[in-house]
N, C-alpha and C positions, 0 to 999 in steps of 0.2 A: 254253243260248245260247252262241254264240262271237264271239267280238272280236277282231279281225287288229289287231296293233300291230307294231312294231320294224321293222327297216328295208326297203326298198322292193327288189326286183329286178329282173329286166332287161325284166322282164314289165311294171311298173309300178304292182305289186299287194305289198303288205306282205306278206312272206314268214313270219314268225313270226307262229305263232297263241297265245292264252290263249285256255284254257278256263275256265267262272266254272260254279258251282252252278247250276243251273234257278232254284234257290228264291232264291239270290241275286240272281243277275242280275235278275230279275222283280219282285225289292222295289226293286233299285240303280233300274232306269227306271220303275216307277211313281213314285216318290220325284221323280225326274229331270224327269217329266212334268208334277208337280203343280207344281215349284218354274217349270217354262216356264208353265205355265197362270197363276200366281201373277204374275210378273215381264212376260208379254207382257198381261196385264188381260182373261184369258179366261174367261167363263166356260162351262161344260157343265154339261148340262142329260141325264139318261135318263130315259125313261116307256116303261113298256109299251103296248098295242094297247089297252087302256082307259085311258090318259093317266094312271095313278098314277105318280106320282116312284119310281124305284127307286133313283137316285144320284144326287149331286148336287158337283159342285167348285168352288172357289173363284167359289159367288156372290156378287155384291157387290148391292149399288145401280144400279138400280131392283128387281133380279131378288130379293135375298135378302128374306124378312119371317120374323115370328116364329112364321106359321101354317102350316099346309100344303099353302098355295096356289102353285103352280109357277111362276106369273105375277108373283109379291113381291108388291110396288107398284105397279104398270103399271097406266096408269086403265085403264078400263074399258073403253072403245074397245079400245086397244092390246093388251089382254090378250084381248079376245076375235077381234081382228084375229089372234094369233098360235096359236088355238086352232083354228081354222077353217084353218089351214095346216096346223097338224098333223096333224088328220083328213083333210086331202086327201093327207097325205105316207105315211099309213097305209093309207089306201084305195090308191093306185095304184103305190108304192112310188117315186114319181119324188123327187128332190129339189127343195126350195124353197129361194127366199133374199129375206129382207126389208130394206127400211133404215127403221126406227123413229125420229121424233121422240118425245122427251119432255119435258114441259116439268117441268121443276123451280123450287124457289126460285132456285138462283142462275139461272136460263134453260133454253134450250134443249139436252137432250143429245141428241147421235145414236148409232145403234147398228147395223150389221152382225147379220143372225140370219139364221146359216145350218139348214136343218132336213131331214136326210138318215134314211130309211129304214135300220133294222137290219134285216138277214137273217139267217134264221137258214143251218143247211148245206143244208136243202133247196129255200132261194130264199125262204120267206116270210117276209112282214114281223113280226118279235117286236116290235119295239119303235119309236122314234122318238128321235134323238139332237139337242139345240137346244144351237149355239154361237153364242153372244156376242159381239162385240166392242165397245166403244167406237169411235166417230171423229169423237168433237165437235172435238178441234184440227184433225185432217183438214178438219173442214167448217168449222171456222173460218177457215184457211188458204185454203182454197178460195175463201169469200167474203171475206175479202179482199183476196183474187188479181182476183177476177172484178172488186171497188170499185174497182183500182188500175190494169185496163185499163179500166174506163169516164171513168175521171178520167185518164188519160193521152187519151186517145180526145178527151174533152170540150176539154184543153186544147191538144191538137194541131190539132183545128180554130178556135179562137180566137186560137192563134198565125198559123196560116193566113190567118185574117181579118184580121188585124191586115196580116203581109204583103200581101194585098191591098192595105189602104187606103195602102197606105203607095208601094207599085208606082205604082199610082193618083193620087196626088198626086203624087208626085214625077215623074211624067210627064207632068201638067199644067203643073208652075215649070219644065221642062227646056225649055232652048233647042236641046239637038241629042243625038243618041243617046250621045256620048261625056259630057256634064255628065250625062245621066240614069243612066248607070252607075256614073260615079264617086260619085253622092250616094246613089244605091239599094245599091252595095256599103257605104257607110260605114255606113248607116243597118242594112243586116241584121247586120253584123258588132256593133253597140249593141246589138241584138236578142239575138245567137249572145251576148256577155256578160253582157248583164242574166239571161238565160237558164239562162247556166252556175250563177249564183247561185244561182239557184232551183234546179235539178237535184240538186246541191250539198245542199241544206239539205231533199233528201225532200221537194219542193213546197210545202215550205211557204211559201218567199218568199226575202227577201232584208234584211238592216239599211239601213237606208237611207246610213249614212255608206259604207259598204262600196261601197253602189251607186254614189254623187255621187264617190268618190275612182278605182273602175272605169273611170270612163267619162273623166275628165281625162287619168286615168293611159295609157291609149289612143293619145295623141297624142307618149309621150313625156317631160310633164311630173313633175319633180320635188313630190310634193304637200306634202310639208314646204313649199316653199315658195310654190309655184303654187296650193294650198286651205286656208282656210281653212272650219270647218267649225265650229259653233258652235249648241250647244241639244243638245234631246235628240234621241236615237237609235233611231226607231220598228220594228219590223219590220214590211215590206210585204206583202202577200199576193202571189201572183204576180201576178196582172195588175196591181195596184197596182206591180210592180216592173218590168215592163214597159215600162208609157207612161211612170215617173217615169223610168226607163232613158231612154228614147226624148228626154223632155224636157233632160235633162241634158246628152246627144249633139249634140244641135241647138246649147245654147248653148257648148259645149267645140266646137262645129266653129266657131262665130262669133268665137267669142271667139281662140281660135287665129289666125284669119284678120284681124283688125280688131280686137280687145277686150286687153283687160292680159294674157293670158298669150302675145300676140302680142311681149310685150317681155321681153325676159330677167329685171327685177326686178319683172315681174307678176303681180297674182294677182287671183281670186274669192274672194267670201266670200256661202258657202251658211251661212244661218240658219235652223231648223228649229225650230219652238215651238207648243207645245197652247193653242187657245183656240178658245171657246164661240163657235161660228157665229150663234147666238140665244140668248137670253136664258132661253131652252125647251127649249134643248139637252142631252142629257141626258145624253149621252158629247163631250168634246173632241176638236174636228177637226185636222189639223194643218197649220198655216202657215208654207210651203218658201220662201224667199226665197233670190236667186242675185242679189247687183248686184259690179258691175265698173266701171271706169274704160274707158272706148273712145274711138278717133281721132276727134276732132272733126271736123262737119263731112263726114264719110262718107258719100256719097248712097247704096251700094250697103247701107248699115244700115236705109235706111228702104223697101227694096225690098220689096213684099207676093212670100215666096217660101212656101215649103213649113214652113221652118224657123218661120217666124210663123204659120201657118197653126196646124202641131202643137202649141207652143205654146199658141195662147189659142184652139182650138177642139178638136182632136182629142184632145189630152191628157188636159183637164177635162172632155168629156163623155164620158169615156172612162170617169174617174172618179165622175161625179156630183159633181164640183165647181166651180172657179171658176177662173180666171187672170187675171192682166194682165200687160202687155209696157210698160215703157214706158222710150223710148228720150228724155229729156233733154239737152240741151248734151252734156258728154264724161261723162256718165252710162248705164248701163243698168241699169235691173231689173226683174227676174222674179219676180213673187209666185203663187204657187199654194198653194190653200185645197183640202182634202182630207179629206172625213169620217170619219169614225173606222171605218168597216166595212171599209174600206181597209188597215187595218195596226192592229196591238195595241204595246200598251207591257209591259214587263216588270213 
C-alpha cells in the first residue's frame, strides 16, 4: 500500500511518495477502522448466505448479548423485522435500509440499519454485511424542532388574534383615521415589547416587574422615580404577558396624558400580591393593583374608550380573571385578579 505525503506541486498532487509494508499498512488501517467504528458508535455486523455470524465489530446495545444470537436484544418483532431484510438482501443482491425504534428502560432508541449484499469476484451474493447507527439525539432534535414550530405556529396565530381584536376596537373608540393610527401604533409597539420579553426568555414569559417598568419606561419616564413597584414578582406565561403588557399600556398612556406621571414629581404605585380567590382555592391567584393620583374633575377620564374597554373586559377574560376600574375624586385604580395558571412563582 502507498501513501503520498510531503509537499504539494504545480500539479496540485503531493509529489513525494512513502512506501509502508503490505503487512503493515493493513494492520495501521484495520486498527484505524476499528478506533472510527468505535468513536463514530458503529456497529458491523458479517453473516454468510445462511445468516451464521462470521464477524462482528464494536457491538453495543441493543445489538451485543451474551448468546449467539445476531439480533442481541432486539424484541422480537424487531429482530425478526431485520431477518426478513436480510434474506431479501441475499436472495436479490439489492441493498436495504431500515429506521428501527427501540424501546428501552430509559425510552425510546432509534437506529439507522443499513444491509448491503457481499459479492463475491464472480458477482454472487457470499454473504450479507448489517450497519448500525444510532440517531436517538438526531430524532430527538428533530422532534423538538418539529414541538418549537408548532408552538411558534400556535402562538403566532394568537398574537394575530390578539391583533385583531385590538384593530377592532380601536376602530370602534376612533373618531377619524388619524386618532386610530396613532392609538393602533401605540398599542402594537406595547405588544412589539411585552413581546421582546418573551422571545427573550425562550417563550416562556416574562417577570412581571420587568413587564409593568417596560411599559412606563416607553414614554420616557424616569422609573426610579415615576414606579413604584411593591410585592412579589411572578413570572407570566406569555399570553399572560401580553394582555398584562397590554393592560399596563393603556394606563401609562392615560396616566401620561391626565394622571401623576403627567406631572414631573409623579408617579404610580403597581402592587402585586398572592391571595386565595376562594376559600377552595388550591393554588393563589395574583392581585395586580396600579392606583395614582389624577386631574380632578377631567371629563375626558370618565369617557367609555378602548382603553376602559381592555381594561375591565378584554384583559380579564383574556385571562380567566377579574378587573375593576374605578375612577374616584382625584383618585384612580386598577385592580386585576389573576389565577395562578397564569404565571409561576420561584
Amino acid at each position: 500500500m502507498r501513501f503520498r505525503g510531503g509537499e504539494t506541486g504545480e500539479s496540485g498532487r503531493n509529489d513525494e511518495v512513502i512506501a509502508l509494508h503490505p503487512a503493515e499498512s493493513g494492520m495501521q488501517l484495520g486498527r484505524a477502522l476499528l478506533h472510527a467504528l468505535h468513536n463514530a458508535g458503529i456497529s458491523v455486523l458479517y453473516q454468510d448466505r445462511e445468516m451464521k455470524t462470521v464477524w462482528a465489530r464494536n457491538m453495543r446495545e441493543p445489538w451485543a448479548s451474551d448468546t449467539a444470537d445476531s439480533n442481541g436484544i432486539l424484541p422480537p418483532a424487531q429482530a425478526e423485522h431485520i431477518d426478513t431484510t436480510k434474506r431479501h438482501v441475499i436472495a436479490s443482491g439489492n441493498p436495504e435500509r431500515l429506521e428501527l425504534s427501540v424501546p428501552t428502560a430509559e425510552g425510546i432508541r432509534w437506529f439507522q440499519v443499513w444491509v448491503d449484499a457481499d459479492r463475491g469476484d464472480g458477482g454472487d451474493v457470499q454473504g450479507v454485511v448489517t450497519t448500525m447507527v444510532e440517531t436517538t439525539e438526531q430524532k430527538r432534535r428533530e422532534q423538538t424542532l418539529k414541538t418549537l414550530l408548532r408552538e411558534v405556529s400556535h402562538r403566532s396565530k394568537n398574537l394575530l388574534a390578539i391583533i385583531q381584536s385590538i384593530a377592532t376596537q380601536t376602530g370602534r373608540y376612533s373618531e377619524t383615521s388619524d386618532d386610530f393610527l396613532t392609538r393602533f401604533r401605540g398599542r402594537l409597539q406595547s405588544l412589539a415589547s411585552s413581546q421582546d420579553l418573551v422571545t427573550s426568555s425562550n417563550w416562556r414569559g416574562a417577570a412581571l416587574r420587568e413587564l409593568v417598568r417596560g411599559q412606563v419606561v416607553r414614554y420616557g419616564a424616569d422609573p426610579a422615580q415615576s414606579l413604584r413597584f411593591i410585592g412579589v414578582n411572578p413570572y407570566l406565561n406569555p399570553n399572560a404577558a401580553l394582555h398584562i403588557g397590554l393592560a399596563m399600556h393603556e394606563l401609562a398612556v392615560n396616566s401620561f396624558s391626565y394622571g401623576a406621571l403627567a406631572r414631573p414629581d409623579g408617579f404610580v404605585e403597581v402592587t402585586a400580591n398572592l391571595s386565595s380567590i376562594t376559600e377552595t382555592a388550591d393554588k393563589p391567584a395574583l392581585s395586580l393593583t396600579w392606583v395614582e393620583a389624577i386631574v380632578a374633575n377631567d371629563n375626558r377620564r370618565t369617557e367609555k374608550r378602548f382603553g376602559s374597554v381592555a381594561l375591565e373586559r378584554v384583559v380579564p377574560i383574556s385571562l380567566n380573571g377579574t378587573a375593576t376600574l374605578e375612577i374616584t375624586g382625584d383618585r384612580l385604580e386598577y385592580r386585576l385578579v389573576v389565577p395562578h395558571g397564569n404565571f409561576e412563582t420561584e
